[in-house]
Each structure stands twice: as C-alpha cells, then as structure tokens.
C-alpha positions, 0 to 999 in steps of 0.5 A: 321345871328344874334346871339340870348343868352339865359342866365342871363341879367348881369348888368355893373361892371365897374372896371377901372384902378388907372390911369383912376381913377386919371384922370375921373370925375364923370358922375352926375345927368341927370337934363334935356332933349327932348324926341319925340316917333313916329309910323310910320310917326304919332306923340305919344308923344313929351315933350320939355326941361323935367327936372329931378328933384333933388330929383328924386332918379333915380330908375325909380318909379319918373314919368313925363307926357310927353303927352295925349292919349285918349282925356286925358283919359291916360297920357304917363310918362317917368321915369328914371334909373341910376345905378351910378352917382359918377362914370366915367361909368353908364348906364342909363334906360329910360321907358315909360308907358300910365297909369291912369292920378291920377295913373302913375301904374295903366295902362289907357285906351290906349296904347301907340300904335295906334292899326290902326297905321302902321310903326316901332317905334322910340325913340329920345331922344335930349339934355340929360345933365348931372351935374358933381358938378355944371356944366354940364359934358362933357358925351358920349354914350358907345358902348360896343364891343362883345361879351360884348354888346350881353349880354346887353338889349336894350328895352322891350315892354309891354301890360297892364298885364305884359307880354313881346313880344316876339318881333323880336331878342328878348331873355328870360333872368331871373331877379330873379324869373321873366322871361322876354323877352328883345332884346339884346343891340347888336341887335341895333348895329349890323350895319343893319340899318333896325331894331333896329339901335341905334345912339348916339351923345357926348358932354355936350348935349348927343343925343340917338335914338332908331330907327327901332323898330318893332311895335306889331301892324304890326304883331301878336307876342307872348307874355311871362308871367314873373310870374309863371308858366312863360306861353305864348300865342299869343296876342289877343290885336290887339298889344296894348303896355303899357310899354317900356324900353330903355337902354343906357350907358354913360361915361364921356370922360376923357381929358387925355389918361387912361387906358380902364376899363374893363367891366364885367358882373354879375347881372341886367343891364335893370330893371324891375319895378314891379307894385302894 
C-alpha cells in the first residue's frame, strides 16, 4: 500500500560537497523542447521544436500557445519554472493551462479535457535541451530516493476557479496560506506502472514523460478550495481541467566520480501561480 504525507511541500536545497563543486558544471537555460498531451488514445494538444525564449525569466508567468481547443475559442499555453540555472541541481516545473486566446490568465471557454473523453492522461515531453554557456549540456532526470522523493509533488490538476482535485494519492501541502492538494513525487516512482508512472531519459536531449494520470472526467473527484475558509465540495463540472502542473528534477552529469550532494528539504518545490 502507498503512503500518503500530509506536511509542508519542501523545495530542493542542494548542498554539495568541494569535490562536486570542482568538477560539476552548471545546468543553463532550457532553450527548447516537444511536448504531446493525450486522454486516452485522443490527441489534446501537440507543439514541435517550442523555443524558450532568452528572455524568459523562467518563474512560469512566460506563456506559449502550444495548441487550439474550441474551434479556437481557447488556446493551451505552457509555461515554465526553474529554480536554479547556475547550479549542478535544479528542478524544473512545467504547466499547462487552456486560458482566454488575447489573456493566457483569464481561463477560455474549454477545458483542457474533452469531458465525453475517456481514458488517463499523459504527458511527454521529448527533446528538452538545455545551454550550459554556448553549448548545449549533457543533463539527466534525478530521481530521488525515499524518503526524500515522498515529500516532493509531481503534478496538480485545476478547474477554472482555482480549485485542487483531490485526485487519487493526491496529499494537501500548505504554500504559505494556500492549501493545495498535489500528488507526491513518489507516487510516480513508486514502480506500479498502472498510475502515475514517471520515465525519464538522459543525454543532451533529455526526455520525460508523465503517464498514467487519472482524468477528472472518468470519476467524480473532490475538489479543494485553496483560499480561505479552505472549503471542498464535489465536483459538478463534468471533470473540466484548466490547469496542470508537472514537476521534474535535472542535474547535469558530472564526468568525474564526485561526491553525491545531499538533498534537503525546506520551503516550495511545485509552484503555484496565482491568478490576477
């Protein structure tokens, strides 16, 4: 059986030894990458060869469209996140959102999910590179071992007012005076393959996939306020998903044996943007 946390979402502090200092390069920017979001076997959203731009703070309020929903009445962004880019360890969040075409904040008209559609969601996301200095770095996908990655979120699913569902193995984890509810990172790595299975790839064209991810659509979840008075309710939208966050971790691989860093926890490592 799985274990479910209930506690403070902590961020990644890397502390690393004067070895691994000497001999690890930093990870850069991410400058490009694929993403292709299914339901079931029906196609959501697919964008090829995106580029982040150079001038993307990377604090995940940069939007791209990476698809239409609506006959055009909605469009799908992707943002991203990455805490640190001049380290040897980062992690790195992406999110995906349907909002208003002229107003990536405002949600659009639908969600992300076709509410007739059947079947777990994935998320792949190919070709991710990354820029140390003017070159592209040799970068992989950490996994954390436990107890560690229990205490780290893998990914969130929204509807258009804010508010969390409670989706399977999913835990509530305060960010500041928000309560959110957030699956833990270990539920994808947790070696069941049947929900939430996580699969990584290395090199200096890294590939992540988050698969298996129960859709709203298929079953009648709770749903969590994250304002005060912190309510929940069941969900009458039919399942309609306007937000999802994935998180990841990368560090770039070191060519010379070096001493393991030790990985803490203190503070936030999946974010959540609040809306205007």
């Amino acid at each position: 059986m799985r274990r479910k946390n209930v506690g403070i979402l902590p961020a990644l502090v890397v502390v690393t030894s004067l070895s691994e200092v000497a001999n690890a390069a930093v990870i850069g920017r991410p400058v490009s990458l694929d993403i292709r979001i299914t339901q079931g076997s029906d196609l959501v959203s697919e964008a090829l060869n995106l580029t982040i731009s150079g001038a993307d703070p990377l604090d995940g309020k940069t939007y791209y469209p990476i698809g239409v929903l609506g006959g055009g009445l909605s469009t799908v962004y992707l943002s991203v996140q990455m805490q640190h880019m001049d380290q040897a360890e980062s992690w790195i969040a992406f999110y995906v959102r349907t909002g208003d075409p002229l107003s990536p904040l405002v949600p659009g008209s639908s969600p992300l999910f076709d509410l007739l559609g059947l079947g777990m969601i994935d998320v792949v996301i190919d070709d991710l590179q990354f820029m140390d200095g003017s070159q592209p770095s040799d970068v992989t996908v950490a996994q954390f071992p436990a107890p560690l990655g229990d205490y780290m979120a893998g990914m969130y699913m929204m509807d258009s007012a804010g508010w969390y569902y409670a989706l399977p193995e999913t835990t509530p984890w305060w960010i500041g005076s928000k309560l959110t509810h957030q699956v833990p990172y270990a539920a994808f790595r947790d070696g069941d393959p049947n929900v939430y299975y996580f699969k990584i790839g290395s090199g200096t064209e890294v590939d992540i996939g988050w698969y298996h991810m129960p859709s709203p659509v298929d079953d009648t979840y709770t749903k969590i306020q994250s304002d005060f008075p912190y309510a929940s309710a069941l969900d009458t939208t039919g399942g309609a998903v306007f937000e999802m966050g994935l998180n990841a971790f990368v560090y770039h691989n070191i060519p010379e044996p070096a001493t393991v860093g030790l990985f803490l926890t203190a503070g936030l490592v999946c974010l959540r943007r609040r809306r205007r």
